[in-house]
N, C-alpha and C positions, 0 to 999 in steps of 0.2 A: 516419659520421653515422647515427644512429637511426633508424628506420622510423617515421617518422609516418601516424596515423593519423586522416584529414583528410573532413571533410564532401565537399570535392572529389570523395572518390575514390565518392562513392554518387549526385552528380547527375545523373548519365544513367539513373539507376534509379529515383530517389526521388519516391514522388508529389507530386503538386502540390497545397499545401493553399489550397481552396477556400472562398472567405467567401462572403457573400450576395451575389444578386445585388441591385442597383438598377436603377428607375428612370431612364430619363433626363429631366432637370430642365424643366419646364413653366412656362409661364404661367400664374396663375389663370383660371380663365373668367369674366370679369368680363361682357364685353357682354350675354349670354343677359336678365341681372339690369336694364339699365338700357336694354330695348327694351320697344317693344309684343310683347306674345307673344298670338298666338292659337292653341288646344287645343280646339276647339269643332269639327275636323273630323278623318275619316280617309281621306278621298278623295283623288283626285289632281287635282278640278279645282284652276283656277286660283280664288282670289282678285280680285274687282276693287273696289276700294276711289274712291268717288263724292263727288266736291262739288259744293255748289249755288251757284249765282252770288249774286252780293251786289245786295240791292236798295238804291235810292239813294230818301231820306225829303226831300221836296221842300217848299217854302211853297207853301199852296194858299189861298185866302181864304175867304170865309165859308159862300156855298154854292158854290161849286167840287163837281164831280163827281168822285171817284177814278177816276184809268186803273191798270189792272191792270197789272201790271209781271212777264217772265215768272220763273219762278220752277224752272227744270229743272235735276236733277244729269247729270254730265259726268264721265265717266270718267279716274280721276285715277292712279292705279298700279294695275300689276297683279302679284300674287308667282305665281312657280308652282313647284308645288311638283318635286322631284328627290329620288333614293333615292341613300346611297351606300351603301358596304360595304366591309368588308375580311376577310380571312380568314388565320389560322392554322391551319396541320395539324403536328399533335403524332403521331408514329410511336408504335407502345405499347413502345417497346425506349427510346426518350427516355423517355417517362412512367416506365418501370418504373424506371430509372436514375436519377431524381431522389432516391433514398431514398440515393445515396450525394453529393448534392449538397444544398445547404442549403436552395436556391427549391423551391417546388413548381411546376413548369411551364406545369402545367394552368390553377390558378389565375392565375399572374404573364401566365398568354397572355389569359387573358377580362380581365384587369383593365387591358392594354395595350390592349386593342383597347376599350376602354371610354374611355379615354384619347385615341386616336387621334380618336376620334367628336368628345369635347370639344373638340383640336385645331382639327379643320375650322370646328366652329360657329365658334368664336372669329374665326378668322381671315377667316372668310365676309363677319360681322359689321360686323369692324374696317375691310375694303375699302369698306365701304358707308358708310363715313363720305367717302369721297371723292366720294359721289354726291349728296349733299347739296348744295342749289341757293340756300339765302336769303343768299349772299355768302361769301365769302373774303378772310380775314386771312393776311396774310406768304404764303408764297410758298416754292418747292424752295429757292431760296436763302437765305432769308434766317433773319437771326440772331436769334430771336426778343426781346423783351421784356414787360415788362408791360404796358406800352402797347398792344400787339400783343394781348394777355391781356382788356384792359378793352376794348379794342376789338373783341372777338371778341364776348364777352357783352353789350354795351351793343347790335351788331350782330340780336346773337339775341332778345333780349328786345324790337326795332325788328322785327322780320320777325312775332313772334309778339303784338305789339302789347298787352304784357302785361311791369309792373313783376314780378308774382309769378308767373307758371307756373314752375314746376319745373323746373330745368334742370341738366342734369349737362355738364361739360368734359371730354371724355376729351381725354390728350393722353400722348404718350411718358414715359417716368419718364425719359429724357437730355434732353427739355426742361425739363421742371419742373426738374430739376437747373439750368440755365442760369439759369431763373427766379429760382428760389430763393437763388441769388450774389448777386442784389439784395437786400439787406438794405432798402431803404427800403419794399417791399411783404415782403417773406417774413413777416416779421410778424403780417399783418394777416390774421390769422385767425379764426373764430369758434371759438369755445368753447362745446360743446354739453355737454347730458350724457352720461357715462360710457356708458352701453347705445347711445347714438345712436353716438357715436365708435368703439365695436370694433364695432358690427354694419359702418359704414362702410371701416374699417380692411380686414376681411375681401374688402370691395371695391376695393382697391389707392387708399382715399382719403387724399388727404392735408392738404387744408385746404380751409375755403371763400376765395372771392375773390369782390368784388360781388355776396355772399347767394348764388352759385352752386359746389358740390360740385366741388374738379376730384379725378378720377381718374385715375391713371399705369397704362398697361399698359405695356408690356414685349415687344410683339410683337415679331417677328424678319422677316427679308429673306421676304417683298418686302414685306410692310408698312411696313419700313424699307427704303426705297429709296438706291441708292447703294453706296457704300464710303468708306470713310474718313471726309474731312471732310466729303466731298459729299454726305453720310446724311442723307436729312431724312423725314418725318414727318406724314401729314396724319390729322388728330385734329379735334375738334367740340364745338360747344356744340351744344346740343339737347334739348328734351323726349322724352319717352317714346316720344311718337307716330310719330316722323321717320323712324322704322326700324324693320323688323318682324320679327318671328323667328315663323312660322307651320307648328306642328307637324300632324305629320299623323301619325306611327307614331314614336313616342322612340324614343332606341337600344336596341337589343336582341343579346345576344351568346345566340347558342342553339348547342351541342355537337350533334354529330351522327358517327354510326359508321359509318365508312366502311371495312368487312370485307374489301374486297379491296386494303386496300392498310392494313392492319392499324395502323389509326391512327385520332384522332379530329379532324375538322374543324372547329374553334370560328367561327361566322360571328358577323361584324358589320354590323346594315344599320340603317337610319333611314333617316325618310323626311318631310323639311321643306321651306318655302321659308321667304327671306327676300331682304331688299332695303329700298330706299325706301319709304317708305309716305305720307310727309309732306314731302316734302322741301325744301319751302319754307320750311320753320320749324327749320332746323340752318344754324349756317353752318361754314364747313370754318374749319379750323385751321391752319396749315402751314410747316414750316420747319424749322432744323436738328435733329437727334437724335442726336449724336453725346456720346461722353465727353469732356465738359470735362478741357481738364490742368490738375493737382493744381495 
């Protein structure tokens, strides 16, 4: 038999050709966009956010004398702020080695750790929909509907005692999926113009329902709670106010040389609070997120 000459025979020797590297796959950061955001400090105090009680307008007769009614604010939330960080260290024998690899390392570490920051905000956020106090639609269990849907906003727009305040619906993109099976509301969208629709889009929008914006994010465990069927979901109707994203130092990824161990250390810190701010004027959302079968 012939002597072949066989790719086989070079695999224990042959290098390994190396593509790019990626990313691993993200969520938009949608919530940052559709809270209150305060940028007006760089300190570490806290925040305390004040309301004033409601005066009550009485029948008085003709010369009737006014009584003064008191009129004091009352401490309502308070955010405090926290620093996080994280850190990469890049040896300069990896660094120097990237020239026979496609990533630049340097780069691909400060643009992860830039990444990583976006992460937490999000997910910070998103929790904070569960603290939201002006009532609760559906439930860990249950399956949701439109019903469920109009009852949620009908709910919010009753707490904020307002047909028109602004109000956005965040909710899972595996419930809107559910939702949207029903053909008898999937429908019923508005039709805006073209710049309003991709600026929105950008925001993981995907149709109004009773004049309100709903939004799909996409978060993952433990904002999806559960496993399997038992996955569910608590999302929000709410104005801007309900929740507060309160900067106090943006992310910052700064390199730094550290000579006795011949490498550089790319840090990541920020330093924010966030929370409730309103909370009586959101109400929770909740219930299944799971993939419907085909």
């Amino acid at each position: 038999m012939a002597n072949l000459n066989l790719f086989s025979d070079l695999g224990a020797i042959a290098q390994t050709i190396q593509d790019d590297a990626i990313f691993v796959v993200r969520e938009t950061y949608v919530m940052p966009s559709l809270v209150k955001t305060f940028t007006d400090l760089q300190s570490s105090n806290t925040r305390t956010g004040y309301t004033y009680n409601q005066g009550t307008a009485g029948t008085i007769a003709e010369a009737d004398d006014l009584t003064s009614q008191s009129f004091v604010p009352s401490a309502d939330q308070t955010l405090t702020p926290r620093e996080i960080g994280l850190q990469f260290f890049i040896s300069d024998q990896r660094a120097d080695s990237s020239g026979n690899v496609p990533e630049d390392v340097l780069v691909d570490a400060a643009r992860e750790l830039g990444l990583a920051a976006g992460d937490k905000i999000q997910y910070d956020l998103i929790t904070d929909l569960a603290s939201l106090t002006g009532g609760t639609v559906g439930g860990a269990g249950s399956a949701l509907t439109w019903g469920h849907a109009a009852n949620a906003i009908a709910n919010a727009r009753q707490v904020n005692k307002s047909g028109g305040v602004p109000l956005k619906f965040v909710m899972h993109g595996y419930q809107y999926l559910k939702l949207a099976a029903s053909a008898s509301v999937a429908g019923a969208a508005v039709h805006n113009s073209p710049q309003y629709g991709d600026q929105l889009s950008r925001l993981g929008y995907v149709q109004q329902f009773m004049g309100v914006d709903i939004i799909q994010v996409y978060s993952g465990t433990p904002s999806v709670n559960g496993t399997g069927g038992t996955a569910w979901f608590t999302g929000a109707v709410f104005p801007e106010e309900a929740i507060a994203l309160d900067w106090r130092r943006q992310i910052r990824v700064v390199a730094q040389r550290d000579e006795s161990r011949r490498g550089v250390e790319l840090n990541m810190s920020a330093v924010y609070a966030h929370g409730v701010w309103r909370p009586a004027r959101g109400v929770q959302f909740a219930g299944f997120a799971t993939l419907p079968a085909a």
